[in-house]
C-alpha positions as CSV (number, residue, x, y, z in Angstrom):
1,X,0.0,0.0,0.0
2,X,1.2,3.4,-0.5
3,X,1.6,6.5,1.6
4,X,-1.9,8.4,0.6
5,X,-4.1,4.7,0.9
6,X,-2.8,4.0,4.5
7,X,-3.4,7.7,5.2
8,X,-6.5,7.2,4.1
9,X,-7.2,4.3,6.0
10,X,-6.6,5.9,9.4
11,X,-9.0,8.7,8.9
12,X,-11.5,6.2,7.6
13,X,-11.2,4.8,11.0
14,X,-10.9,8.0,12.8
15,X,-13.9,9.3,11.1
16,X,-16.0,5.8,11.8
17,X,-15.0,6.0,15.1
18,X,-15.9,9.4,16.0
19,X,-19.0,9.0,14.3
20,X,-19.8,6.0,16.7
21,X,-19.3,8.3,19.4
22,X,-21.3,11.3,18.3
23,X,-24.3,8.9,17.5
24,X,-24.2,7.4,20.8
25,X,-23.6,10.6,23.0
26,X,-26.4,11.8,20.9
27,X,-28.9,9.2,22.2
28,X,-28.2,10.4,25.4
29,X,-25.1,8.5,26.8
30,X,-22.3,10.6,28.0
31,X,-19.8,11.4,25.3
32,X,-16.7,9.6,27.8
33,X,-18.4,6.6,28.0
34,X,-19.5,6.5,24.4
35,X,-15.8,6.7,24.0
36,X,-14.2,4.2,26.2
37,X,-17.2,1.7,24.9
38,X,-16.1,2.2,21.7
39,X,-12.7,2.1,22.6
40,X,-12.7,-1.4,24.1
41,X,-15.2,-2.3,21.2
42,X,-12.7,-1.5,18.8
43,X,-9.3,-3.1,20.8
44,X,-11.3,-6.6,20.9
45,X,-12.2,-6.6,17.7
46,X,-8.6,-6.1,16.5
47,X,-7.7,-8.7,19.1
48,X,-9.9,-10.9,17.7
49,X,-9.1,-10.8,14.1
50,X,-5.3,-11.0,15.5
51,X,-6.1,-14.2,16.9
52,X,-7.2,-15.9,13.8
53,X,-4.8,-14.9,11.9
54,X,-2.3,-16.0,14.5
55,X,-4.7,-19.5,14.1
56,X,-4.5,-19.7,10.3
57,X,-0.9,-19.2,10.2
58,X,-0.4,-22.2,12.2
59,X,-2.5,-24.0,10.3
60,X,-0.6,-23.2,6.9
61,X,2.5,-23.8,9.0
62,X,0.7,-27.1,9.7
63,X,0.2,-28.1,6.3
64,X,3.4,-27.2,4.9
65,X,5.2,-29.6,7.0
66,X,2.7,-32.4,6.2
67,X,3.4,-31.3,2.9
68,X,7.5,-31.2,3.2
69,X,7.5,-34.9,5.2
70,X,5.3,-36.5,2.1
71,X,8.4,-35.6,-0.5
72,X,11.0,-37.2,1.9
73,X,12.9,-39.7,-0.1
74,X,12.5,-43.3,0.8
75,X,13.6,-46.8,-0.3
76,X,11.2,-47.8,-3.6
77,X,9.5,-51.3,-3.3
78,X,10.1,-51.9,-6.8
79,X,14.0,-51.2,-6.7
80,X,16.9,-50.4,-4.1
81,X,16.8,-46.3,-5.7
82,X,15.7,-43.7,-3.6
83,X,12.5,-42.1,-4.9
84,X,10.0,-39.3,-2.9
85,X,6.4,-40.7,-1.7
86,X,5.1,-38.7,-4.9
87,X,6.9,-40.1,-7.7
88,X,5.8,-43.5,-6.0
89,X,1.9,-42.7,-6.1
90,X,2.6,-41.4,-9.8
91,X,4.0,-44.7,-11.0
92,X,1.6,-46.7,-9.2
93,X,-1.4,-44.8,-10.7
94,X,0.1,-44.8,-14.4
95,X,0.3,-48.7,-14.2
96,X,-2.4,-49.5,-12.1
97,X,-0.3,-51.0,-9.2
């Protein structure tokens, strides 16, 4: 992202978030209480999506080593050279085996 789009961003955000405010202080709550509510609102929300990002990193950690231990090399059944898992489950669907 450039310069002028996370600028942009932030007073997205700053706008949204003091327009929370007004609108609530405006129904009649008081305006520092409309803003720690909206305050803590906003810090577990970013929490939150931290979280599961933090979750589906592992997960793609996860799966790359899964994926890395599959194309370990190994003795072939067929002869003493050393071929990975996948070249074996290529050969044995091409003839059938």
């Amino acid at each position: 992202m450039n310069p002028y789009q996370i600028m942009g961003v932030i007073a997205v955000c700053a706008s949204l978030f003091a327009g929370v405010v007004a609108f609530l202080a405006m129904q009649g709550m008081p305006v520092l209480t409309a803003f720690i509510c909206v305050y803590v609102v906003a810090i577990w929300f970013m929490l939150s999506l931290q979280r599961r990002a933090r979750q589906a990193a592992e997960g793609s950690a996860r799966q790359r080593t899964t994926s890395r231990d599959a194309n370990t090399w190994q003795l072939s059944p067929t002869s003493s050279a050393l071929v990975p898992h996948e070249q074996e489950r290529r050969r044995e669907r091409r003839f059938g085996a």
